[in-house]
C-alpha positions as CSV (number, residue, x, y, z in Angstrom):
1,X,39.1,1.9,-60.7
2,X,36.4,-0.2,-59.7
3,X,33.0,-0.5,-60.8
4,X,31.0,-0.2,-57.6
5,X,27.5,-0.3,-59.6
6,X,27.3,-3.7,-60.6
7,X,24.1,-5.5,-61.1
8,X,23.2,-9.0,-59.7
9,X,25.1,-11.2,-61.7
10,X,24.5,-14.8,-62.6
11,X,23.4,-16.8,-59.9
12,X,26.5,-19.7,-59.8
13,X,29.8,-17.3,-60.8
14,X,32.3,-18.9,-62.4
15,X,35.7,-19.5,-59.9
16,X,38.1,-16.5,-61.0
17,X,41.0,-18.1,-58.6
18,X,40.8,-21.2,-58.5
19,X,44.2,-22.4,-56.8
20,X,44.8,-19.4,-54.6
21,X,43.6,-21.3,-51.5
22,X,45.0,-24.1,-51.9
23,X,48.9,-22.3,-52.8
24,X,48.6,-20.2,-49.9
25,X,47.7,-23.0,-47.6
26,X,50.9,-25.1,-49.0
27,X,53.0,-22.0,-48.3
28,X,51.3,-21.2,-44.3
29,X,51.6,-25.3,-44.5
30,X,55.4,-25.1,-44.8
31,X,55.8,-21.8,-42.8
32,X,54.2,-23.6,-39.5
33,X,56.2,-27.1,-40.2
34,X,59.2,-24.2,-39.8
35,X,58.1,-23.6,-36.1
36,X,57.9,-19.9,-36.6
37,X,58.7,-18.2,-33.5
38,X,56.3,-16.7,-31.4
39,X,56.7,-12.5,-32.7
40,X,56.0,-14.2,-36.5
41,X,53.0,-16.1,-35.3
42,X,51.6,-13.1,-33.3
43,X,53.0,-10.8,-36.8
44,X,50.9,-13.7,-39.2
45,X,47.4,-14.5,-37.2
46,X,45.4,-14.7,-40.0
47,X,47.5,-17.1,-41.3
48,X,46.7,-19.6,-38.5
49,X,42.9,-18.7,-39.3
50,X,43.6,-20.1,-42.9
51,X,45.3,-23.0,-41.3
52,X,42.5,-23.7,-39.7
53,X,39.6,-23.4,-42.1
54,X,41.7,-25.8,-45.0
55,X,41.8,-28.2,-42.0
56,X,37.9,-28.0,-42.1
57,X,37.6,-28.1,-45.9
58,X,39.8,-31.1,-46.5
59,X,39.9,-32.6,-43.3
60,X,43.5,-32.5,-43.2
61,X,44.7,-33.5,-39.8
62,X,48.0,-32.3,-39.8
63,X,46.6,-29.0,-40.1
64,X,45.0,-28.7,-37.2
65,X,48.1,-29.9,-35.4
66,X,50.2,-27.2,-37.3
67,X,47.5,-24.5,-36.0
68,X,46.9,-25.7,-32.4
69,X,50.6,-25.9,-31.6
70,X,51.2,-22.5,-32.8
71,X,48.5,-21.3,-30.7
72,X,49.4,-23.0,-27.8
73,X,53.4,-21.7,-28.2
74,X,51.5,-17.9,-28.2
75,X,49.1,-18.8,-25.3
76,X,52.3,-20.1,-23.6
77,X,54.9,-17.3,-24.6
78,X,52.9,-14.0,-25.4
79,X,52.8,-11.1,-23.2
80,X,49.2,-10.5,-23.5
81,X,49.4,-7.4,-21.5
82,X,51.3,-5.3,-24.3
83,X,49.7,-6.8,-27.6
84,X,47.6,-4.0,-29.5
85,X,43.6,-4.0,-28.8
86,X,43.4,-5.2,-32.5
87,X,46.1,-8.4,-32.0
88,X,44.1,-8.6,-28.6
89,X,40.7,-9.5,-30.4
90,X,42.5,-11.6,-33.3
91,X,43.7,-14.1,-31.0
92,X,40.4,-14.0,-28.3
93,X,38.8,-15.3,-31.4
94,X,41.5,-17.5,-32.7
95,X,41.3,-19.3,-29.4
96,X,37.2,-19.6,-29.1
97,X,37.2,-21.2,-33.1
98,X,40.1,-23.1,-32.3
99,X,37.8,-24.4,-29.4
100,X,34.8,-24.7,-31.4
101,X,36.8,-27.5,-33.6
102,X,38.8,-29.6,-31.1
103,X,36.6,-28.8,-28.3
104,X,39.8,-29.1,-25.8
105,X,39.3,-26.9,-23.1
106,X,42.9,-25.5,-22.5
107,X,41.8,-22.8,-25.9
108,X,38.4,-22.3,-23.9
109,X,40.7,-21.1,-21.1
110,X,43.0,-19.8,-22.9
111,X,40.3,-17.4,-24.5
112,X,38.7,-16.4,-21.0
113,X,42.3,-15.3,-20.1
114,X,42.9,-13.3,-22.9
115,X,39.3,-11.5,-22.6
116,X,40.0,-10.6,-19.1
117,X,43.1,-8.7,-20.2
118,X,40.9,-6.7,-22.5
119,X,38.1,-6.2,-19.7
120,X,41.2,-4.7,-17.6
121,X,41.5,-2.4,-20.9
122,X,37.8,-1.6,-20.6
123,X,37.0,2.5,-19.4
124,X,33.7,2.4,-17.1
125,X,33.8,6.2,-17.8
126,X,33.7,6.1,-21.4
127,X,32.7,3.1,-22.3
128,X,35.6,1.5,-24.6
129,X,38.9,-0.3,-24.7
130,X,41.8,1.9,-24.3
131,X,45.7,0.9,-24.4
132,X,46.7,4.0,-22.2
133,X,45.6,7.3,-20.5
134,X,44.2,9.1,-23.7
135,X,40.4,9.7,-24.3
136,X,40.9,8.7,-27.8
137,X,38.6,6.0,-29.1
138,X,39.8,4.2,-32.1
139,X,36.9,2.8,-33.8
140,X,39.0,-0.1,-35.7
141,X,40.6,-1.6,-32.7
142,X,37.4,-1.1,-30.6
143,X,35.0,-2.5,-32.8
144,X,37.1,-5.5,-33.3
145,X,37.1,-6.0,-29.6
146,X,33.7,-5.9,-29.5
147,X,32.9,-8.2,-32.2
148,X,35.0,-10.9,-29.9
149,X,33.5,-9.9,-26.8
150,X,30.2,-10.8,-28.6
151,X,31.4,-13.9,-29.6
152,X,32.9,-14.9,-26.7
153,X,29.9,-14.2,-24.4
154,X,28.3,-16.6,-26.4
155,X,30.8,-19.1,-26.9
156,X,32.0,-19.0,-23.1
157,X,28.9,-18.0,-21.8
158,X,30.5,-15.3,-19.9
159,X,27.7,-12.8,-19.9
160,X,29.4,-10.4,-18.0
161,X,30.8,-9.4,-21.5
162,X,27.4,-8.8,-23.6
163,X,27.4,-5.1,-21.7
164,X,30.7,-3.9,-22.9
165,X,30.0,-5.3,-26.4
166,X,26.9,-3.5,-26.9
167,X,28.6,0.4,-25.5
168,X,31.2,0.0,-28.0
169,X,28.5,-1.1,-30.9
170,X,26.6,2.2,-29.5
171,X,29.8,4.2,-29.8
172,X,30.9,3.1,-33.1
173,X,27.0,4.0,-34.1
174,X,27.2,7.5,-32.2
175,X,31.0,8.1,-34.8
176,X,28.7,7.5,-38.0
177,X,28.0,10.6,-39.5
178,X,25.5,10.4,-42.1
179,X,27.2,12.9,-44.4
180,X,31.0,12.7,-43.7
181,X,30.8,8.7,-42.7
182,X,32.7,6.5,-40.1
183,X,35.4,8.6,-38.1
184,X,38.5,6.3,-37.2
185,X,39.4,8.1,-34.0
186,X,37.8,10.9,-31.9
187,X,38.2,12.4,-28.4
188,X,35.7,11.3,-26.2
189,X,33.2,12.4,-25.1
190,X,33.1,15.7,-27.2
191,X,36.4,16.4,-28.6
192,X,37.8,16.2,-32.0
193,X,37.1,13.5,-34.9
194,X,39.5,12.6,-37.3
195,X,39.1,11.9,-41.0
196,X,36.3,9.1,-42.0
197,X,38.2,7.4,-45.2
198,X,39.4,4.5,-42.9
199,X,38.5,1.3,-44.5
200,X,39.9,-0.7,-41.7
201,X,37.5,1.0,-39.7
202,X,34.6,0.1,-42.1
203,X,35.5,-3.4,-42.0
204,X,35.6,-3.7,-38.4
205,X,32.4,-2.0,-37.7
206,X,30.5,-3.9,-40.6
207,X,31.8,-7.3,-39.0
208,X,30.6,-6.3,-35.3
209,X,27.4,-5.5,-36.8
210,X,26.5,-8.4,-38.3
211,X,28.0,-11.1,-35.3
212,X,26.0,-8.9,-32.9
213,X,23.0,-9.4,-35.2
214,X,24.0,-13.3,-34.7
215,X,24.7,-13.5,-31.2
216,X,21.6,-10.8,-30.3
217,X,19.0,-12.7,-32.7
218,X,17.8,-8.6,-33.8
219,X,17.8,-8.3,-37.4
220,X,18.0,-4.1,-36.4
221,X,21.8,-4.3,-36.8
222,X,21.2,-5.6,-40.8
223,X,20.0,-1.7,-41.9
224,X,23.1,0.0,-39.8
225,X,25.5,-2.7,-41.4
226,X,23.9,-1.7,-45.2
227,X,24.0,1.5,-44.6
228,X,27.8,1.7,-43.2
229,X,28.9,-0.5,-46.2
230,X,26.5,1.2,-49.1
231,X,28.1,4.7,-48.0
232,X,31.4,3.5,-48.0
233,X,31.3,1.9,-51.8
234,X,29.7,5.6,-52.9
235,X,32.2,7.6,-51.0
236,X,35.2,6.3,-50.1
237,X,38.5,5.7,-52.3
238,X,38.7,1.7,-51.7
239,X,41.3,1.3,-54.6
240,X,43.7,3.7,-52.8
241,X,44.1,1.2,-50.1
242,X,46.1,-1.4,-49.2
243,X,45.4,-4.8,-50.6
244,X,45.2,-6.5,-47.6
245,X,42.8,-4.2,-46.5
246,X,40.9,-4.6,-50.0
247,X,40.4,-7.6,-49.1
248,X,39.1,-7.8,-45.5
249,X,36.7,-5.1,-46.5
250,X,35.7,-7.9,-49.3
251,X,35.2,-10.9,-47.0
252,X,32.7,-8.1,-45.1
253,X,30.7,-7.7,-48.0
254,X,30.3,-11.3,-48.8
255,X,29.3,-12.1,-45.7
256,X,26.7,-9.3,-45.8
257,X,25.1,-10.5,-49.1
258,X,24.4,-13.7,-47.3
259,X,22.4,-11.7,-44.4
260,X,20.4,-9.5,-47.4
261,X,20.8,-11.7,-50.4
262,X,22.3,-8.5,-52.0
263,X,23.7,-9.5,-55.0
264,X,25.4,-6.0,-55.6
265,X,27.7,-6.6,-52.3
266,X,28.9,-10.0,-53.5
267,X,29.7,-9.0,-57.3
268,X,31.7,-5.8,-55.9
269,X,33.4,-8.4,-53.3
270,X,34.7,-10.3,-56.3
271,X,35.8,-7.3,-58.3
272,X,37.7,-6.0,-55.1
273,X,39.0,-9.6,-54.9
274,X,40.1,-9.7,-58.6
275,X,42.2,-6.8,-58.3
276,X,43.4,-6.8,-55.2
277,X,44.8,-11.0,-56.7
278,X,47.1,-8.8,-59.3
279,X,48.9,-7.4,-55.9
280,X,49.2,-10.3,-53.6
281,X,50.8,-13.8,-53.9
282,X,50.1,-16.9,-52.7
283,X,52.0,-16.6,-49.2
284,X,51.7,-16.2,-45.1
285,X,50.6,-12.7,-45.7
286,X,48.0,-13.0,-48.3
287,X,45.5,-15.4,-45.3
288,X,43.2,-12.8,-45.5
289,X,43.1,-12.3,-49.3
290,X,43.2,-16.5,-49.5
291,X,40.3,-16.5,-47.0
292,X,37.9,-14.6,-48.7
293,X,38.9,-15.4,-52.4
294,X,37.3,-18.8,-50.9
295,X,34.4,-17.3,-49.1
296,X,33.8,-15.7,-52.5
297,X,33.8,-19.1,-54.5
298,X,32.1,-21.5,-51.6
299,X,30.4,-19.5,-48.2
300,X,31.2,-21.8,-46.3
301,X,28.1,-21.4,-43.7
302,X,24.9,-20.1,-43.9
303,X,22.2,-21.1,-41.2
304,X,18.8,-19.9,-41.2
305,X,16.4,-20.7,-37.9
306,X,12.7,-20.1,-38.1
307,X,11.3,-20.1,-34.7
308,X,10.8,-17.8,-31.2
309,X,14.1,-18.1,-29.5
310,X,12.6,-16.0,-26.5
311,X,9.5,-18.1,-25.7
312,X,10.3,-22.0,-27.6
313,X,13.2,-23.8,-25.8
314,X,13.6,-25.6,-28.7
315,X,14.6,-23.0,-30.9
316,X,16.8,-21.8,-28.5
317,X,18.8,-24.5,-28.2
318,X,18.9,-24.7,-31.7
319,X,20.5,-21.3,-31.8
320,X,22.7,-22.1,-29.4
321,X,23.8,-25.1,-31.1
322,X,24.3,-22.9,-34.4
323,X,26.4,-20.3,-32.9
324,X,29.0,-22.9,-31.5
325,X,29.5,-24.7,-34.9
326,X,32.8,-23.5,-36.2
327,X,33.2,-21.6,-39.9
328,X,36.0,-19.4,-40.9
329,X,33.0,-17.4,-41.7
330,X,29.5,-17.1,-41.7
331,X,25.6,-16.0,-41.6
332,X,23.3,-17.1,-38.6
333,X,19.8,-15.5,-39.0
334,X,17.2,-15.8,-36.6
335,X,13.3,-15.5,-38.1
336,X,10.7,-14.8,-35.8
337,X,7.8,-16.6,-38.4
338,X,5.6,-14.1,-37.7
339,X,7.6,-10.6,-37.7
340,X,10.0,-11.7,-40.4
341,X,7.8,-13.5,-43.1
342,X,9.1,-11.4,-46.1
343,X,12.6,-12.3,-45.2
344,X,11.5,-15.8,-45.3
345,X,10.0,-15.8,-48.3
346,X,12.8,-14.4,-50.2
347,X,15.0,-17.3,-48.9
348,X,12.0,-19.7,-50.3
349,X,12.0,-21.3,-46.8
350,X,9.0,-21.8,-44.9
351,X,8.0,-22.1,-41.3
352,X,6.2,-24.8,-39.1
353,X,3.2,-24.5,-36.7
354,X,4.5,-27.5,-35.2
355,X,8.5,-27.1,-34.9
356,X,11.0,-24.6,-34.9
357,X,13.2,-25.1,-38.3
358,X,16.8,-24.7,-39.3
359,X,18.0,-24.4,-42.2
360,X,21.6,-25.1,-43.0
361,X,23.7,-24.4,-46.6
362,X,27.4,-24.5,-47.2
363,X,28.1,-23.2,-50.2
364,X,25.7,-24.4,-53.0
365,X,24.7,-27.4,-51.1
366,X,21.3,-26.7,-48.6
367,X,20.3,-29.3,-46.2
368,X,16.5,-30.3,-45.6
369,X,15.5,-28.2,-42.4
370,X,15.9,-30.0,-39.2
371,X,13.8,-29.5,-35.6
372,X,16.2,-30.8,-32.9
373,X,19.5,-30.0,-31.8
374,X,20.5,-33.9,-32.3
375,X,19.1,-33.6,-36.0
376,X,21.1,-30.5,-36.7
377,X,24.6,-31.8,-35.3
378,X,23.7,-34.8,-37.7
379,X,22.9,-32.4,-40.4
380,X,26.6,-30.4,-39.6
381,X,28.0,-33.6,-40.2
382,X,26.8,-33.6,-43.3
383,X,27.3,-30.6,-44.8
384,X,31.2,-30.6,-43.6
């Protein structure tokens, strides 16, 4: 079993897998060269998301040729119409990162298209994405759509999908129960609600929480996302689950110790990780396990801007800029320098009377803070 009440541990942990990444990319590497067809792409996503962040890491070319001819074959050859609300989301945001990177437009389109399939899913009655005439919400599937539609109404600047992002974040928040936990499924609006040991469901909820915290600048969605994840480390049985979903739930904790600077959520990450490494090998279906053994070793993005986006232009754009800069994952906060100055201080960063200021680290490394979008696409440079 795991030990879920692990202090803070040393500040620089020592690598506990250190060619995991790197053999699971070779084998995804190999897979793609195959020209997998379209059902094993759509069957592997996660795979193409590894693809994809190696490319950024090593800046190896041929990986992001790999990745964006797969994507374009399932662009070109999917039937978008049948694909599960969960697949739906996975490759809505597949597209908008792909797009992030190459900045070619056909994935910017390619992402509107496939979000306009899940608005045609959305109930105006109920207020979340269905797949057919049930009133059954699904927390998992739902929560993942509306952690894309977030991104995407930033990333496309579509902002006629903010509104059904926020009703399902206020559904999945109505389903947590303070006593029994997260419910996977229920009958809307008052019917009945299933059992609440879904850790898919945790996952999903925890990772719409914290990109609406990014996309929303409101640091109000940090407490729900602590609270979801310290309830399900107390009460759920993690080690009953499936690997895979081991370690998805584990790539949602590390990302939340970079929004708190909880120790306690990355040093449970890693002993998830460690154990759920003694199940997997290195192949196409351990991506998600690959991905966050990495995020566990080197975040690969944390960005920190000090400044009023609602009244200073500059530190708006600033934000802006931030939240189109690809990473296979990561931690945008926005710090008003007034109302969050014990937040800055536990970073050690400080703020300007002058300037808005962003901070940028990727992994150990932390950039001086820059004060213009020119001097922070300079500064990306860098630190990738």
């Amino acid at each position: 079993m795991f030990d879920f009440q692990l202090g803070a541990s040393e500040l620089l942990p020592e690598p506990f897998a250190p060619t995991f990444f790197a053999e699971t990319v070779a084998r995804v590497c190999v897979w793609l060269e195959s020209q997998p067809d379209t059902q094993s792409l759509l069957n592997h996503l996660p795979a193409l998301e590894l693809a994809l962040a190696a490319h950024v890491k090593n800046h190896d070319t041929e990986l992001l040729t790999l990745t964006t001819r797969a994507l374009e074959r399932i662009n070109a050859d999917a039937n978008f119409e049948v694909v599960t609300n969960e697949m739906l989301a996975a490759i809505i945001l597949l597209n908008l990162r792909v797009f992030q990177v190459n900045h070619d437009a056909k994935f910017q389109d390619a992402a509107q298209g496939t979000t306009r399939v899940a608005t045609r899913r959305f109930d105006d009655k109920l207020d979340f994405f269905k797949t057919d005439t049930s009133q059954v919400f699904y927390t998992d599937a739902n929560a993942r759509l509306g952690e894309a539609f977030y991104f995407a109404w930033r990333v496309l600047d579509d902002q006629t999908l903010r509104p059904m992002a926020g009703a399902i974040l206020g559904q999945v928040g109505d389903l947590f129960d303070g006593n029994a936990g997260l419910y996977q499924h229920a009958e809307l609006p008052d019917g009945a609600r299933s059992e609440t040991q879904s850790l898919g469901a945790y996952t999903a909820a925890l990772q719409m929480f914290l990109t609406a915290s990014e996309t929303t600048a409101r640091r109000t969605y940090m407490p729900r996302a602590s609270i979801l994840a310290d309830f399900a480390l107390a009460n759920l049985n993690i080690e009953t689950a499936l690997w895979i979903e081991r370690a998805k739930f584990a790539d949602a904790l590390l990302r939340l110790e970079q929004f708190t600077n909880d120790l306690r959520y990355r040093d449970t990450a890693r002993e998830i990780l460690k154990n759920a490494l003694g199940e997997g090998e290195p192949n196409i279906t351990a991506a998600p396990l690959a991905l966050a053994v990495e995020h566990a070793e080197h975040f690969p993005l944390h960005i920190v801007l000090i400044g009023d986006v609602e009244t200073d232009e500059n530190a708006k754009a600033l934000w802006f800029a931030a939240l189109n800069e690809y990473a296979s994952s990561r931690a945008i906060e926005i710090l008003h320098p007034i109302q969050h100055t014990v937040r800055i201080q536990q970073l050690g960063y400080f703020a300007s009377d002058q300037n808005a200021l962003a901070y940028i680290c990727s992994g150990l490394v932390c950039l001086p803070p820059v004060s213009s979008v020119e001097a922070f696409k300079s500064a990306m440079q860098t630190a990738f």
